[in-house]
matplotlib code that plots the C-alpha trace (Angstrom):
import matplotlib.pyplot as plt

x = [-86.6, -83.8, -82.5, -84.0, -82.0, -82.2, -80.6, -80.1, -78.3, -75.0, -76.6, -77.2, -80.9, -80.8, -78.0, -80.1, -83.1, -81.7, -79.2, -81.0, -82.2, -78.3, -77.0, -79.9, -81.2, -85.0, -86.2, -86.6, -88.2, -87.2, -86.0, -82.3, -81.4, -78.4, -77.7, -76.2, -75.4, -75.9, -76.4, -80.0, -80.4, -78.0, -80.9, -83.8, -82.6, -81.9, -85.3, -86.8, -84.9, -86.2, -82.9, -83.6, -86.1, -86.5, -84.8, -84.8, -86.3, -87.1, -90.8, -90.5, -89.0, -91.6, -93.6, -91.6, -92.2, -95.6, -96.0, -93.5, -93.2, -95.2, -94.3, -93.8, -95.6, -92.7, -89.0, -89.9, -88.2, -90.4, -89.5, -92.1, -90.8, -88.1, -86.4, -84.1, -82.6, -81.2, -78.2, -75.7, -73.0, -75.1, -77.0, -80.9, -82.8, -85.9, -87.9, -86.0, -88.8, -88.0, -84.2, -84.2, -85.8, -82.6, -80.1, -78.0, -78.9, -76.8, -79.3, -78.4, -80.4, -83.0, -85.5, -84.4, -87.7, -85.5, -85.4, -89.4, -89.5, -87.8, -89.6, -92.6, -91.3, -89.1, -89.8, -87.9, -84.4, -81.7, -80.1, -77.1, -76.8, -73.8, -73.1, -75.0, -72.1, -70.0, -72.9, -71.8, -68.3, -69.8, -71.5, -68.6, -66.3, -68.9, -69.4, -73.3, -75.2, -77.2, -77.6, -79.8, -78.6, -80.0, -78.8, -76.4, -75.4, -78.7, -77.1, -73.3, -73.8, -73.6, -69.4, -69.0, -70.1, -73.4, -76.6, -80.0, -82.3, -85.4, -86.3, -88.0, -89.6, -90.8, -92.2, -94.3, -96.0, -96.9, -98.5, -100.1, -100.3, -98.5, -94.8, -92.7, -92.4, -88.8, -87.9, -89.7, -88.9, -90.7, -90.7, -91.4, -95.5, -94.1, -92.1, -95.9, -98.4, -96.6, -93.0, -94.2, -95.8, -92.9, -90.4, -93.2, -92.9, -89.0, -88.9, -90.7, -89.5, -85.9, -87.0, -88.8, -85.8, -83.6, -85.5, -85.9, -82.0, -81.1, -77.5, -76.2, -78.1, -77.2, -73.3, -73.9, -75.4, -73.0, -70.2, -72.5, -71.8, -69.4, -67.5, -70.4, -70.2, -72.5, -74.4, -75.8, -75.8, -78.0, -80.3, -80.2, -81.3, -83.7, -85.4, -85.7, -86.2, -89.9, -93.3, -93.9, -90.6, -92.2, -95.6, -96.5, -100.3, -103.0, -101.5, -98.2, -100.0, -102.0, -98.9, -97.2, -100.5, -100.5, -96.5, -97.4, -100.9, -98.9, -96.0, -98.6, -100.4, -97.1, -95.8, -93.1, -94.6, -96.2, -98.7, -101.4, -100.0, -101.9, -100.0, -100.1, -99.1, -98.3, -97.5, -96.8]
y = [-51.8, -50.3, -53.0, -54.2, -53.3, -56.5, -57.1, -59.6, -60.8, -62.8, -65.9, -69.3, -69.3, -66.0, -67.3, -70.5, -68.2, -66.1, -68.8, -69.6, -65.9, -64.8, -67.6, -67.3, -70.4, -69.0, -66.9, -63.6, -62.1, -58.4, -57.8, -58.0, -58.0, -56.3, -58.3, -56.3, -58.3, -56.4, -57.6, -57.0, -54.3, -52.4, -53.8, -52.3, -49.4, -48.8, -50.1, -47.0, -44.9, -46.0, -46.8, -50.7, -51.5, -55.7, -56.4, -58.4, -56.8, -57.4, -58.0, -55.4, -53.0, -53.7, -51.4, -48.7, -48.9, -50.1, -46.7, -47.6, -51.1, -54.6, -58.3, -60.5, -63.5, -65.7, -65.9, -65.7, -67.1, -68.3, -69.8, -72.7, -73.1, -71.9, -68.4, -66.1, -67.5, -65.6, -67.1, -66.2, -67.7, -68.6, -71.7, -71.3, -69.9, -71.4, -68.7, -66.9, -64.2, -62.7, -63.0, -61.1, -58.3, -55.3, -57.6, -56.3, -57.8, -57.8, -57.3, -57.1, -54.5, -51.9, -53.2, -56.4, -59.1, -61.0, -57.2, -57.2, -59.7, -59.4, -56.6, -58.8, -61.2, -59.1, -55.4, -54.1, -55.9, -53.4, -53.8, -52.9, -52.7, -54.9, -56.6, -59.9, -61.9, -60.3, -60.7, -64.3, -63.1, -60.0, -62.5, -64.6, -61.9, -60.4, -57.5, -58.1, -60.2, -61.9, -62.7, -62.9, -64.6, -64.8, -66.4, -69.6, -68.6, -70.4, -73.5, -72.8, -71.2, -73.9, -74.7, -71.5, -73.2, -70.6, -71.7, -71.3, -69.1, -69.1, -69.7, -66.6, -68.3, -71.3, -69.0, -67.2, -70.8, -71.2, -67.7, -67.6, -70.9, -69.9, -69.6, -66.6, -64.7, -62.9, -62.1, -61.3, -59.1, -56.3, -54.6, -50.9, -50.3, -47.6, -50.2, -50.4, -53.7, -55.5, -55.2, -56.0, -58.9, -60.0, -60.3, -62.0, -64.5, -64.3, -65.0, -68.0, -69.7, -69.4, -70.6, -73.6, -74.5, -74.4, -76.9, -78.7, -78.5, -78.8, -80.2, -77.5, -74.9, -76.2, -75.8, -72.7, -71.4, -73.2, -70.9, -68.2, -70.0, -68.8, -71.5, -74.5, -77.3, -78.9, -80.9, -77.7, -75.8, -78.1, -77.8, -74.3, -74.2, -76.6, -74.1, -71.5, -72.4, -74.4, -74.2, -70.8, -69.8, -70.5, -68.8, -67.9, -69.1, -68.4, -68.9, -67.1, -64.4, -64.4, -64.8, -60.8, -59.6, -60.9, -59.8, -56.3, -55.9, -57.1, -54.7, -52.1, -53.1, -52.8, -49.6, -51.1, -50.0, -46.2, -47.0, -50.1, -51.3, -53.5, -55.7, -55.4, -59.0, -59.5, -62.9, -64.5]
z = [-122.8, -120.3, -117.7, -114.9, -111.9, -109.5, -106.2, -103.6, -100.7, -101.3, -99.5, -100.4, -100.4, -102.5, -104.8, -105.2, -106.3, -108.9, -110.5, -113.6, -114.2, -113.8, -116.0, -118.9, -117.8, -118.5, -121.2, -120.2, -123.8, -124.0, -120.6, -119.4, -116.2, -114.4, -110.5, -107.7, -104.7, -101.1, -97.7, -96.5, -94.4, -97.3, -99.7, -97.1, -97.0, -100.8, -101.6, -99.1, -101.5, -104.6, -105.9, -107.1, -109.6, -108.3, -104.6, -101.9, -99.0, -95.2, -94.9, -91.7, -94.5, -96.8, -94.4, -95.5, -99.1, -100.0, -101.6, -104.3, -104.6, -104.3, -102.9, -105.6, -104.4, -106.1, -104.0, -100.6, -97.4, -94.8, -92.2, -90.8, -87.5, -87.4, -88.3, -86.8, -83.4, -80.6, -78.8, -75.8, -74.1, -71.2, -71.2, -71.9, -69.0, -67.8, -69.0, -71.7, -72.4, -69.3, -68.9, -72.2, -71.0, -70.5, -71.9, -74.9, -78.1, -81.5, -84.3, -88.3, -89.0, -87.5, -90.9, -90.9, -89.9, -87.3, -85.7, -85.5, -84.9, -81.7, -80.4, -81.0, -78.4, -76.0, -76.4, -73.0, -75.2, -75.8, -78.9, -81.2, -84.6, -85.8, -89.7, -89.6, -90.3, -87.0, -84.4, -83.5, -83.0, -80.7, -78.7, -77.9, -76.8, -75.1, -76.6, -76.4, -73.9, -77.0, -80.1, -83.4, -85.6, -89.8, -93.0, -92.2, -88.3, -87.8, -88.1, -87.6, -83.6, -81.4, -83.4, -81.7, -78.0, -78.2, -76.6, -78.2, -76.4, -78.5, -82.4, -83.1, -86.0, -83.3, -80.9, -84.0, -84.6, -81.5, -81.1, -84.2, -85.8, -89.1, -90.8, -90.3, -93.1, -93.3, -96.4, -99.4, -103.1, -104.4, -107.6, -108.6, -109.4, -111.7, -114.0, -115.8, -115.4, -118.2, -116.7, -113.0, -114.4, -117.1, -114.1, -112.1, -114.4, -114.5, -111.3, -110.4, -114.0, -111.8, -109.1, -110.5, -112.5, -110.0, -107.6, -110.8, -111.3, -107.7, -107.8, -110.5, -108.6, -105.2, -106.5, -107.4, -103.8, -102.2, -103.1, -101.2, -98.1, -95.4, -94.4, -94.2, -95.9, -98.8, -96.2, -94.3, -97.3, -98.5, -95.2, -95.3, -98.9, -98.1, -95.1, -97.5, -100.6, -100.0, -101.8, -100.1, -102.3, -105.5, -104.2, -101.3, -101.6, -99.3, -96.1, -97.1, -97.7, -94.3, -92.5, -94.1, -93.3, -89.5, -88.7, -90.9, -88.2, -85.4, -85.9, -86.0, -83.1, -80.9, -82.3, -84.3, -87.1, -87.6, -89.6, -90.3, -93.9, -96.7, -98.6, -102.0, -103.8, -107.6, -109.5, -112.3]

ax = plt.figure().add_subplot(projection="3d")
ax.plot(x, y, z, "-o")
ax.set_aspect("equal")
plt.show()
């Protein structure tokens, strides 16, 4: 069987996923696996040209490529109140929907779910595209009014004297009652039945044995970082690697359908999209 081509952000979360499938920790049969490490809006927009075989992926990208590839139900990052946050240097308005509305926003990514997820909540935001891990220092020199902020700036922006504006992932719960889904991974439909399902099962063996390892494992991540220390690594982990990581279940599920419909519905999306989930 030729290699697998898998790839995945060089985050904590991530690196905490894929440990024991990088290290041989689970038995993988016949496959072999090759890792490429990428941020995520490099990974979206690889995955839209067909150039991965397994990746990580934006859910809002996901949109993009239903075509080609299906969500692996297994190695998900939800976020259950809480997600990507938008910050600023100013201290939170009373009413931050509005005060958002012409501003200049730093955004990781145009297919990035922290992206549509913005234009969910404040679609009359400018924005600029800037790497993830330089929009914090962008909003501190002021180079944009505000900020949105993925990965560990979640927890690292008020070091930086940033004030939170609004928890995108918050103000999703209290519209519509369920997690925010934000990152997800998809494998090619044309690797066959038998490999989509083989690396299915790859996947959530990893997974399991990681939370079932969590101290080597958590070592592992906490190399993939930037700068915090074991304590928050260990929070952050803990956001994003949950029981939606190791399947998304029913309500997981519900949740990528709702953002994919409500993209849609406000022209963020071209077309309506069906997701199409595979497991082990």
């Amino acid at each position: 069987m030729p290699t697998i081509r898998v790839a995945h952000s060089p985050d904590s979360d991530d690196a905490f996923m894929f440990y024991a499938l990088a290290t041989g920790k689970v038995a993988t049969g016949d496959r072999r696996y090759a890792h490429e490490l990428a941020d995520i809006e490099t990974l979206n927009r690889r995955a839209v040209a067909g150039e991965l075989d397994v990746t990580a992926v934006s859910f809002h990208a996901y949109a993009h490529l239903a075509d080609r590839y299906a969500l692996l139900v297994h190695g998900a990052s939800v976020g259950d109140r809480y997600g990507p946050r938008l910050v600023a240097r100013e201290p939170r308005p009373a009413d931050p929907h509005a005060a958002l509305a012409g501003r200049l926003v730093g955004i990781p990514g145009e297919l990035t779910t922290a992206y549509l997820a913005l234009r969910l909540y404040q679609g009359a935001a400018r924005t600029r595209v800037l790497p993830f891990d330089a929009i914090e220092d962008a909003v501190v020199a002021g180079e944009v009014d505000v900020g949105l902020l993925i990965h560990e700036g979640q927890l690292t922006f008020a070091d930086r004297g940033l004030s939170l504006w609004e928890d995108l992932g918050d103000w999703w719960g209290r519209e519509t009652g369920l997690p925010l889904p934000l990152g997800g991974n998809v494998v090619r439909k044309d690797l066959g039945p038998a490999v989509v399902q083989g690396v299915a099962r790859d996947l959530k063996a990893s997974i399991v044995w990681g939370l079932e390892h969590r101290a080597e494992t958590l070592a592992h991540a906490h190399g993939y970082a930037r700068g915090m220390d074991v304590e928050r690594t260990d929070r952050f982990v803990g956001m994003y690697v949950n029981d939606y990581t190791v399947d998304l279940g029913p309500t997981g599920r519900q949740a990528v359908q709702r953002l994919l419909d409500e993209g849609h519905r406000a022209g963020v999306l071209p077309a309506p999209v069906r997701a199409e989930f595979v497991g082990a």
